[in-house]
LONULUM-851548 format. One record per residue (C-alpha): x, y, z; residue in three letters. Coordinates in steps of 0.5 Angstrom, whole numbers, padded with zeros to 4 digits, always signed. Example, Ala and Ser with C-alpha at 12.3 -4.5 7.8 and 13.67 -1.06 7.14 Angstrom:
2
+0025-0009+0016ALA;+0027-0002+0014SER;
//
This chain:
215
-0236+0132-0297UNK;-0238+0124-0295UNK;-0244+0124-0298UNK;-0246+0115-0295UNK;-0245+0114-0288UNK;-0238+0110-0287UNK;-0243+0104-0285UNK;-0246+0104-0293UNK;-0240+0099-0295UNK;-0241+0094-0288UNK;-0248+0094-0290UNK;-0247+0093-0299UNK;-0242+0087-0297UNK;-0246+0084-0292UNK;-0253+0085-0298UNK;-0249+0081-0303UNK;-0245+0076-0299UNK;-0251+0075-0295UNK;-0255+0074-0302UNK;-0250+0069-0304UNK;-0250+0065-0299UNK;-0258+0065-0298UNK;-0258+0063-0306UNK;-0253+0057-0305UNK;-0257+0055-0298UNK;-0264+0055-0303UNK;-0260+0051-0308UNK;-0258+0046-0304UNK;-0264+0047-0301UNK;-0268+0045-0307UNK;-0264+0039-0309UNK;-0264+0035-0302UNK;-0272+0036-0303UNK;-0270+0033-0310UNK;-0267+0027-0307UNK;-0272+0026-0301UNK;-0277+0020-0301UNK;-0282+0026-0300UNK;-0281+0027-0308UNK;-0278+0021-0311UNK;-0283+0016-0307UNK;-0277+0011-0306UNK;-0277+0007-0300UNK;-0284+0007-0299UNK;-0289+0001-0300UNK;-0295+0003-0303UNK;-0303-0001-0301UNK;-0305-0004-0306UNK;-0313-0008-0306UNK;-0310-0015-0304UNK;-0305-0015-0300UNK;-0300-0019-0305UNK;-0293-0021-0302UNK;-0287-0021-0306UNK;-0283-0024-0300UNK;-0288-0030-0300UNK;-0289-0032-0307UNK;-0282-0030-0309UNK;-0279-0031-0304UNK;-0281-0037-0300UNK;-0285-0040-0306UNK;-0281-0039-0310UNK;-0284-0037-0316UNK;-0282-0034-0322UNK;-0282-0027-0324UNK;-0285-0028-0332UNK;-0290-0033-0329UNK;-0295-0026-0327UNK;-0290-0022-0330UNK;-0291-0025-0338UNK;-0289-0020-0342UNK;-0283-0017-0339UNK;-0278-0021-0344UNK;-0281-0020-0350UNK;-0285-0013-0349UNK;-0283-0005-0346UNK;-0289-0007-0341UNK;-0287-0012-0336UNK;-0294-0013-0335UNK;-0300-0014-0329UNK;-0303-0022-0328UNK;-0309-0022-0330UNK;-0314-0024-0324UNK;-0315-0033-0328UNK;-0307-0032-0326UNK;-0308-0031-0319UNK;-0314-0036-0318UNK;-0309-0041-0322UNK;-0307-0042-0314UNK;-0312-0038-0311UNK;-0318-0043-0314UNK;-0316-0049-0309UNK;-0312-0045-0304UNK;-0314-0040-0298UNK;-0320-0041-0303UNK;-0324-0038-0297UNK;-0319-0033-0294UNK;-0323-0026-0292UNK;-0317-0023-0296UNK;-0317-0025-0303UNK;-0324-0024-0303UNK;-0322-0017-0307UNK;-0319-0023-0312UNK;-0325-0028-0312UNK;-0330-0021-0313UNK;-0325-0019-0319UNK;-0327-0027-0322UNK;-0334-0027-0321UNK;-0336-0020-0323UNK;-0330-0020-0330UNK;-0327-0013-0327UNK;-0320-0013-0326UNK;-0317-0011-0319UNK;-0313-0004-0319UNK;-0307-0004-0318UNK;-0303+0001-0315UNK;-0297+0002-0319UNK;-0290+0002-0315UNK;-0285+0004-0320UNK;-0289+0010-0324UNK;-0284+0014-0329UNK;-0287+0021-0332UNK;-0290+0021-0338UNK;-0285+0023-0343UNK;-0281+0018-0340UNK;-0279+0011-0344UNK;-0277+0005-0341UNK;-0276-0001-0345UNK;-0277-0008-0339UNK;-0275-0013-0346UNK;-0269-0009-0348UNK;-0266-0009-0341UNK;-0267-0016-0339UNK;-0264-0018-0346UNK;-0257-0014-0345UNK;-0257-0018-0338UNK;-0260-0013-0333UNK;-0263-0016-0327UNK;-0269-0014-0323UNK;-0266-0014-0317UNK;-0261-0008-0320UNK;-0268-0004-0322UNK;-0273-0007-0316UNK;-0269-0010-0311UNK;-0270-0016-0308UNK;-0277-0017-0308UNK;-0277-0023-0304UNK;-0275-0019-0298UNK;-0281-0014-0298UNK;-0287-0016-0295UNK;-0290-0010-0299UNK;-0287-0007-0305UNK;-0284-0001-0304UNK;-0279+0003-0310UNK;-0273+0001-0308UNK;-0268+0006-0312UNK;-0270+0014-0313UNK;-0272+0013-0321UNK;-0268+0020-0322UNK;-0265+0021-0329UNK;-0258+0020-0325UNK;-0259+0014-0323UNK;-0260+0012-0330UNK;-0254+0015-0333UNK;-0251+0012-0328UNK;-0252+0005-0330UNK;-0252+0008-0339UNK;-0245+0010-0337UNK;-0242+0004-0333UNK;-0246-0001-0335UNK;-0240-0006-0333UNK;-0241-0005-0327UNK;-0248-0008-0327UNK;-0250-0012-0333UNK;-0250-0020-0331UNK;-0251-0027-0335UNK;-0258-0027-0338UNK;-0259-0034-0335UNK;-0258-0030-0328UNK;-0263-0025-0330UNK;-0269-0027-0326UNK;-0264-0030-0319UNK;-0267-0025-0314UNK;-0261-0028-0309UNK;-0255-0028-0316UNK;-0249-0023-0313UNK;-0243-0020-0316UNK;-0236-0024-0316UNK;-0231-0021-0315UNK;-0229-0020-0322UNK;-0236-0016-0324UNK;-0232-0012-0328UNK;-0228-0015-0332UNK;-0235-0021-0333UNK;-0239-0014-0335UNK;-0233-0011-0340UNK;-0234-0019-0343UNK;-0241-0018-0343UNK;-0242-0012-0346UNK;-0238-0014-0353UNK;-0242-0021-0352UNK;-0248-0018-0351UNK;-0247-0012-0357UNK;-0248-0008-0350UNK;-0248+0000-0353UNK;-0252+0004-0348UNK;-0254+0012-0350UNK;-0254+0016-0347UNK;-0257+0022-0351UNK;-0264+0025-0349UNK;-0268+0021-0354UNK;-0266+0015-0351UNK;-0271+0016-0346UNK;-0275+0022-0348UNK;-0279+0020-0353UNK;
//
């Protein structure tokens, strides 16, 4: 006596097949979400309260990053300008300028501008700027090439695979320190054979443990 209509197999492979594609489509699903801009915020400029351009000051101005940025070299915080950094120019020129008034109300009144911050890494993750700028890592390799960005935008994703990527190949990326802050220094042909050099010049020994960031 047949107790299932003969239909209860198509049906049970149809449920568990259908289940495992509709998993796989979720997974995928959830980690193309992971790597959107929607979630990583990369390629998207930020308003900030002065419309400060990167492509003018460093770009066509030619200024250097460590002249705002002072403590890059020395501390994990690369730091914001103090508004006296700003008015250093600003005091003389486009002193009247309806847009800079954010910046002449923050002289007058000792209140610093708030900034809105681009590259914004979760809290339980720690990044040392000095270290990094000191084994030869450009800014261009983590911001990109602000002297074409009018405003600032993230320019790679700040996932945990995009930093592996370079711990595991530094070759690939390290350059000599003096070109460290030349926003338009390009790789030679040869990158891989000057990183190896560089990375036993440098003592370059990058980890890759969880406690080398999550701290």
């Amino acid at each position: 006596m047949q107790v299932f209509h003969r239909s209860t197999n198509v049906i049970s492979r149809f449920t568990i097949f259908g289940g495992l594609f509709l998993l796989g489509a979720l997974t995928f699903g959830l980690a193309t979400v992971n790597r959107s801009s929607w979630v990583t915020r990369q390629g998207i400029a930020r308003e900030q309260p002065v419309q400060f351009s990167h492509m003018h000051h460093a770009g066509e101005l030619g200024i250097d990053c460590r002249y705002c940025h002072t403590t890059v070299e020395r501390l994990a915080y690369a730091g914001m300008p103090p508004t006296q950094t700003c008015m250093n120019c600003h005091s003389q020129i486009w002193r009247d300028s309806p847009v800079l008034e954010p910046v002449r109300s923050s002289w007058r009144t000792g209140e610093s501008l708030q900034w809105i911050k681009v590259y914004d890494l979760p809290g339980y993750v720690y990044f040392n700027h000095s270290i990094h700028v000191a084994k030869g890592v450009g800014c261009a390799t983590c911001h990109g090439d602000v002297t074409k960005m009018n405003v600032l935008w993230q320019a790679p994703s700040l996932q945990m695979e995009w930093c592996l990527d370079c711990h595991r190949h530094p070759a690939r990326y390290v350059r000599p320190r003096e070109h460290v802050f030349d926003m338009k220094w390009q790789p030679p042909a040869e990158q891989l054979a000057l990183g190896l050099q560089l990375i036993a010049d440098y003592d370059i020994r990058p980890r890759t443990d969880c406690s080398a960031c999550h701290r």
